[in-house]
Every structure is written in C-alpha cells, then in structure tokens.
C-alpha positions as CSV (number, residue, x, y, z in Angstrom):
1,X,-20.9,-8.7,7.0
2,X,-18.3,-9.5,4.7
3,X,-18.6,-6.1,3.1
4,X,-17.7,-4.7,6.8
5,X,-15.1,-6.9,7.4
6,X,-13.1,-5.5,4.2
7,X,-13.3,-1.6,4.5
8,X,-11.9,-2.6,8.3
9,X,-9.1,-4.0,6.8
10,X,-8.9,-1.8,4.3
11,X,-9.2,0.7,6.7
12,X,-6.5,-0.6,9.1
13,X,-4.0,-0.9,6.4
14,X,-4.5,2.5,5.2
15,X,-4.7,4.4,8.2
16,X,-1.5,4.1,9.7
17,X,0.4,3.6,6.2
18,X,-0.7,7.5,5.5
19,X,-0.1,8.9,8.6
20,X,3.4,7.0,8.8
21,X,4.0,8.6,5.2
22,X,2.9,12.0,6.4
23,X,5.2,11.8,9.5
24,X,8.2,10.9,7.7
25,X,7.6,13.1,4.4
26,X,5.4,15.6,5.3
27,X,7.4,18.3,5.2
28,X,8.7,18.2,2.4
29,X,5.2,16.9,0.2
30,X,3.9,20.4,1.7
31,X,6.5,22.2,-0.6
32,X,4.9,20.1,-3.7
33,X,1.6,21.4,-5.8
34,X,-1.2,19.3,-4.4
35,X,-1.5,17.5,-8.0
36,X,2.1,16.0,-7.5
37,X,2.2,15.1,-4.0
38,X,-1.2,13.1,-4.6
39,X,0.9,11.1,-7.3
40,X,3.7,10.7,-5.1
41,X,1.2,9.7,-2.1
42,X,-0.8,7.0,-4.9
43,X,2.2,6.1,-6.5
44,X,3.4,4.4,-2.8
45,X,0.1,4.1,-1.1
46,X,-1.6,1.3,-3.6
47,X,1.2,-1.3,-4.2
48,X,2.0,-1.1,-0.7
49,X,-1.6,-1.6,0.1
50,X,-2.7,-4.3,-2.9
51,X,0.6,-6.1,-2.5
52,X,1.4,-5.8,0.9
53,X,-0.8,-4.7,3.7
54,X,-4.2,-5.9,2.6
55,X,-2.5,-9.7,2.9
56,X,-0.6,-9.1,6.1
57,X,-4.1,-8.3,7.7
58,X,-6.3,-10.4,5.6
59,X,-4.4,-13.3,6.7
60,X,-4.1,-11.7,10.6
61,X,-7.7,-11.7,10.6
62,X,-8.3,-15.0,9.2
63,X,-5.8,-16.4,12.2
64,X,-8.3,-14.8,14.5
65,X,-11.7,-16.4,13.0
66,X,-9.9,-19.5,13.5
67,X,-8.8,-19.4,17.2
C-alpha cells in the first residue's frame, strides 16, 4: 500500500507541474530540438518536484491520515 500511496503523490505533483509548464512555455519549447527541451523540462521539473512538491503533498496527505 505504501508503494501506491507514493506514485499518487508522485503522480499528483507531477501532473499538473508539466502541464502548467507546457501551458506557459509550450510554445516556445516546440521551437527547441526535442533533446534540449527535455533538459530544459528536467532541469525545472526535478528540483521542483524533490524539493518542493513531493513535501507539500507528502505532508497534505499525512494531515489527512490523521483527521
């Protein structure tokens, strides 16, 4: 279970931080080889992810068990 419980975090921080990048930047990462707007993509995606939404939820989630 706890296996489950971390790709749905995972998977709620990620989500929505790659479509919000997409939205906003899309346009111009199309212009960009694929090789360098994966870079670009990584190079904001996984801090923001290890250092910053995988906590925020983590802890949302923990609040929740305990109510």
């Amino acid at each position: 279970m706890k296996k489950l419980k971390t790709s749905f975090i995972v998977w709620i921080a990620i989500y929505p931080a790659i479509t919000g990048i997409l939205f906003l930047f899309g346009d111009s990462l199309n212009e960009l080889p694929i090789t360098i707007r994966t870079l670009i993509l990584t190079l904001v995606l996984v801090p923001l992810m290890v250092y910053v939404l995988i906590p925020f939820w983590t802890k949302v989630f923990l609040k929740i068990k305990d109510l």
